[in-house]
N, C-alpha and C positions, 0 to 999 in steps of 0.2 A: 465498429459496427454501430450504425444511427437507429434510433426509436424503432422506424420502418423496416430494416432488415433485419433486428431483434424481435420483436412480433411478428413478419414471417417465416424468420426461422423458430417461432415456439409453435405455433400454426403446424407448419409442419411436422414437431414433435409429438402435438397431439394428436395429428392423423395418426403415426406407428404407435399411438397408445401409451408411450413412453409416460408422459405424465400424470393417466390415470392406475401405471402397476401400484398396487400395495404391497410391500414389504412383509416377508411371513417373522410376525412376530417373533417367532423360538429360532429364527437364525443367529447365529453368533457373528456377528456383524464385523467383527474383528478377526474371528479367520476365516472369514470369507471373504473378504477384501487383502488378507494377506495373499491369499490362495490365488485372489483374481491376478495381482501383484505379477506372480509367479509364473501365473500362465499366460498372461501379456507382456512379461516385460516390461511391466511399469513400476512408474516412481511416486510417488506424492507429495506434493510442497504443500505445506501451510504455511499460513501469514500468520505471526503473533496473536491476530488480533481472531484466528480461530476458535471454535468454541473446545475445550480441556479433550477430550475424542477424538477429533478431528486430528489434534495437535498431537497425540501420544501414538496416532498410528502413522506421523509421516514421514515419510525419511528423511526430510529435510526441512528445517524449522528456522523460518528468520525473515527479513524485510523483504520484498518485493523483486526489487534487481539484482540482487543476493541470491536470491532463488530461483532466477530466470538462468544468473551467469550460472549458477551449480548445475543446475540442470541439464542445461546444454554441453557440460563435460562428460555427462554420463553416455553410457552404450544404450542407454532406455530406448524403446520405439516407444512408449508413450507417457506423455507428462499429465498428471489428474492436478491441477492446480487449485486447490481448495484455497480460493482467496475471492478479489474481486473482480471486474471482466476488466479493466487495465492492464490487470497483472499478468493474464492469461494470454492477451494481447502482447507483452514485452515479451513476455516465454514464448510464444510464434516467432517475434520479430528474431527473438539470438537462436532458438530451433527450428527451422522453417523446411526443414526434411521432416522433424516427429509428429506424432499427430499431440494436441495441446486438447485437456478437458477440462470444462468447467461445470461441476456438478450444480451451479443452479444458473442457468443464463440472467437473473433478473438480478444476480449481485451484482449491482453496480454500484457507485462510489458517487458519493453528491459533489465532489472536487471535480470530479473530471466531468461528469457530465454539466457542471456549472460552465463551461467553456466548449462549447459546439465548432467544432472546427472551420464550417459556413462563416461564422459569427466572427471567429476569430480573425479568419484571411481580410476579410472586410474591413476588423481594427487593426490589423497590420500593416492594410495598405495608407492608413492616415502616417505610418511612421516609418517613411520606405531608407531609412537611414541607419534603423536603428539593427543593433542583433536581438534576434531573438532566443532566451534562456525558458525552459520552460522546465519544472521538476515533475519525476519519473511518474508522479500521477497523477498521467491525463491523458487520454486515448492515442490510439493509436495514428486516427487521424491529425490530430494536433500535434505530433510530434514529426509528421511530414512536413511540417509548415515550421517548424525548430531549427535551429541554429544551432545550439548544446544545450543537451540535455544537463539535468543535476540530480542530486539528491539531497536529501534534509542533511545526509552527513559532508558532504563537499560542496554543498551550497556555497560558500562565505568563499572556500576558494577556485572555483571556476568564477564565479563574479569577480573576484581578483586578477584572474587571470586573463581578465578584458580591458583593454586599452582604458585610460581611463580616459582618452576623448571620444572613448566611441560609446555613444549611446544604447542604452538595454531593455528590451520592455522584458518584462517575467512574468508569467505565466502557470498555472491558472490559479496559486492561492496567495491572496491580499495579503495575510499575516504573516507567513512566510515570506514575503516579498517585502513587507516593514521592518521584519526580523534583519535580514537581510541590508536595509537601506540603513538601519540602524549600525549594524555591526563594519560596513564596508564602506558608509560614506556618500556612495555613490546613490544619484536621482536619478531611478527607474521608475520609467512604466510602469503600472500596476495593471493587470487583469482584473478584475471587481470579482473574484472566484472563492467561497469555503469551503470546509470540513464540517458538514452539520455536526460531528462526534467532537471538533475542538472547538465549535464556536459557543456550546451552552454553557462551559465552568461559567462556575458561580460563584465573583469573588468576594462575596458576604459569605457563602459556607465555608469557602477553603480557609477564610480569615476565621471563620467560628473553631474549623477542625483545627488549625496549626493551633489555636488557643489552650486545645484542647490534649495535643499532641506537642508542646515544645520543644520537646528533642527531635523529632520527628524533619528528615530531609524532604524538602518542596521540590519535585521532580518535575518539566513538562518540555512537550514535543513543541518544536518551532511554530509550528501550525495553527499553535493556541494564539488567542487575539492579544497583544500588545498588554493590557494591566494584569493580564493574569502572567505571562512571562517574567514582566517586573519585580514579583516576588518569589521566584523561583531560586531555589539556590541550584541547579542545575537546569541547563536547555539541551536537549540532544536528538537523535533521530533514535527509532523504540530500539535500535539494537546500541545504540548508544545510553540509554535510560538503563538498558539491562547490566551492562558492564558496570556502569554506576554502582548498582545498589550491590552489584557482588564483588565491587572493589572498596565501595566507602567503605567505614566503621559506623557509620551510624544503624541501628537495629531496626528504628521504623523509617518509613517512605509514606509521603502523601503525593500517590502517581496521577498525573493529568495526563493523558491518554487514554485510545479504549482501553476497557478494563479486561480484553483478553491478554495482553501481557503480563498480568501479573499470575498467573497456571505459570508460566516458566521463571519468572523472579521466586516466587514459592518455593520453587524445584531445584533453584543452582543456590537458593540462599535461605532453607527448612528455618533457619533461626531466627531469623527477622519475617515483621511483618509490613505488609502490604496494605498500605487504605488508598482505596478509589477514589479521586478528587468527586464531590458533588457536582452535579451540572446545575442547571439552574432552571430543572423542573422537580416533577414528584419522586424519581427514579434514585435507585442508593445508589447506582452508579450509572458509567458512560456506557453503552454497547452500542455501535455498531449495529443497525439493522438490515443495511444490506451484507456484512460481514456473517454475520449470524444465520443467514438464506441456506445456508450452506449445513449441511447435517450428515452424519454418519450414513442414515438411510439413503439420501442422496449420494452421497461420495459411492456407495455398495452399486447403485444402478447405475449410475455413469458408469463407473469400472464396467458394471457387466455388459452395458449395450453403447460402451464406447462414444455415447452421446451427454450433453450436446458437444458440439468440437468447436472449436476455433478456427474458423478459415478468414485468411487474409488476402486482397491480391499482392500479387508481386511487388507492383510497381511501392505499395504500402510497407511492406515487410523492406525494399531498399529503402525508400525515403526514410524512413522512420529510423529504421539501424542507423542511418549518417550520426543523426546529433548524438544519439547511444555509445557510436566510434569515436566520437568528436572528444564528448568527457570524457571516456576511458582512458584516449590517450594523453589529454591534460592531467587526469588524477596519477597517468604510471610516470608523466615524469616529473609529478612530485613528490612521489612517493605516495601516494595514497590510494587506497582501493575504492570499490564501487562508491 
């Protein structure tokens, strides 16, 4: 969905009033959202990177494509996808009979919308040789114009799993796409595209914190820019970070990603602690502001008026699925999942 059909479908939401209801304070917003659950047959995903609420009442908790494919296993008729409008977009694209809700339409992601799909077909055509790889967040339209899709965890091997004469542009983020050129070898195409939440670390704090933390493990997401990766003692994708910290032995973690993953590091691993890498403004830590859009009272009135929803055309929901089918079935025959 472009700028234009996102402001007028909010347009439209505020003629039914939808966005000016209040919320009656003394509801219990946790069973009333279980209850709505119940009597629509619906499900909840959150993203990691949800706010600790959001996160405790979903059914289902993890990365992005992880909880589009769970989803889609389900009998649900409808999916409330507390994350951001990419993601809600992939959960259309693998359920395209359920209805798909995103309780704040303005959460969008600075990666995906860094990359316009117009924009994109246009830089594509300077490189009509090349395949196009693009990871799991970036809209819905860009991913019609994909070749195979990726994720931050099978990046390194569907990029292997490409001819190595045949040329790759990647798409839509830079660093992950250096991360990538770095570990595989291979000169790809870049998309000039970031993560406003991985490109602030600040690596005069994290060099201040590790100083101050020694034993302390340097965690961070691919996404993060090149000198901050370099001193990482672990790179992963967040559900990869999480395994980490409740597989090391080490007791503390200095995590470079949003800092809503660490509400479930806390949770699977109460004995250790969790420090926020600094970004490299005034804030103690990273969040996510379009991640953050997203709030219990929101999550309660989408459930209740089924809005706003996610609609796709057809022809988008097939294109899009290709490159989705495409690395599925390179990740199952090498054994590896989303």
């Amino acid at each position: 969905m472009n700028a234009s059909s996102l402001a007028a479908a909010e347009k439209d939401l505020q003629k039914k009033g939808y966005l000016d209801i209040d919320v009656d304070p003394t509801i219990d917003l946790f069973a009333a959202i279980n209850q709505l659950k119940k009597e629509k047959n619906a499900i909840i995903l959150a993203h990691y990177y949800q706010e600790p609420d959001i996160q405790d009442i979903a059914d289902y908790i993890g990365d992005s494509l992880g909880l589009s494919q769970q989803a889609a296993k389900t009998e649900a008729d409808i999916i409330v996808f507390a994350g951001v409008h990419f993601m809600a977009e992939t959960a259309k694209i693998l359920s395209p009979a359920k209805k798909v809700l995103l309780p704040d339409l303005k959460a969008g992601c600075s990666l995906a919308d860094s990359c316009p799909a117009p924009l994109f077909k246009k830089f594509k055509e300077k490189y009509p040789d090349h395949v196009v790889v693009s990871y799991i967040n970036c809209t819905a339209d860009l991913k019609t114009l994909t070749d195979i899709c990726c994720t931050s965890t099978n990046a390194v091997h569907i990029i292997n799993s490409i001819p190595k004469d045949q040329p790759i542009i990647f798409a839509p983020d830079k660093n992950l796409g250096a991360y990538l050129k770095k570990k595989t070898g291979r000169d790809m195409v870049l998309w000039d595209g970031t993560c406003m939440v991985h490109e602030i670390f600040s690596n005069e704090k994290i060099t201040q914190l590790r100083m101050r933390h020694p034993d302390a493990k340097f965690i961070a997401h691919p996404e993060c820019e090149a000198h901050i990766l370099e001193q990482a003692d672990y790179i992963g994708s967040t559900s990869g970070l999480l395994k980490y910290t409740m597989e090391n032995e080490a007791t503390e973690f200095i995590v470079a990603t949003e800092a809503g993953i660490i509400h479930q590091m806390q949770k699977k691993s109460p004995h250790k602690t969790f420090i926020p890498a600094p970004p490299n403004n005034t804030c103690a830590c990273n969040e996510c502001p379009h991640m953050k859009r997203n709030t219990l009272e929101k999550l309660y009135l989408c459930m209740k008026y089924e809005l706003p929803e996610i609609i796709l055309p057809e022809a988008t929901i097939r294109d899009g699925r290709a490159c989705i089918d495409r690395m599925l079935d390179i990740s199952a025959k090498a054994g590896l999942g989303g």
